[in-house]
C-alpha positions, 0 to 999 in steps of 0.5 A: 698546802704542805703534805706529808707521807705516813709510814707504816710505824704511823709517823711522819715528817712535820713539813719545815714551814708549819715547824716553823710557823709553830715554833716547833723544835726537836723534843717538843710535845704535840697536842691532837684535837679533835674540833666538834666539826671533825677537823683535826688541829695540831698544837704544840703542847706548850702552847700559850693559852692566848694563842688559842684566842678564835679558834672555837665557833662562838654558842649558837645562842649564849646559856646562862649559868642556871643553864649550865648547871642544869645540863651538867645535873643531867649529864650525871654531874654533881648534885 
């Protein structure tokens, strides 16, 4: 497991082996999210979007898509 220390300013050195395992290089953006178990995951902003394939936990039981507009018109979505 690679560590690293926070500096007062909040900043930090990106251990080389996850640099590498992320293919990331001087200058590139870094994306923070925040996953619904509270897990912080760190992303190159670049990322293609085919990368990202298994990293959210598939629904506990599929909704429909009556399902899905009926939360969205409770939540205060359009009408």
């Amino acid at each position: 497991m690679s560590t690293s220390t926070l500096t007062s300013k909040g900043q930090t050195t990106i251990p080389k082996d996850i640099r590498k395992r992320l293919n990331l290089h001087p200058g590139d953006r870094l994306e923070f999210v925040i996953d619904e178990d509270g897990r912080v995951l760190l992303l190159p902003a670049s990322v293609d979007a085919s990368e990202l394939a298994g990293m959210l936990k598939r629904p506990a039981k599929p909704v429909t898509v009556a399902e899905m507009n009926q939360a969205i018109r409770k939540r205060g979505g359009r009408r």
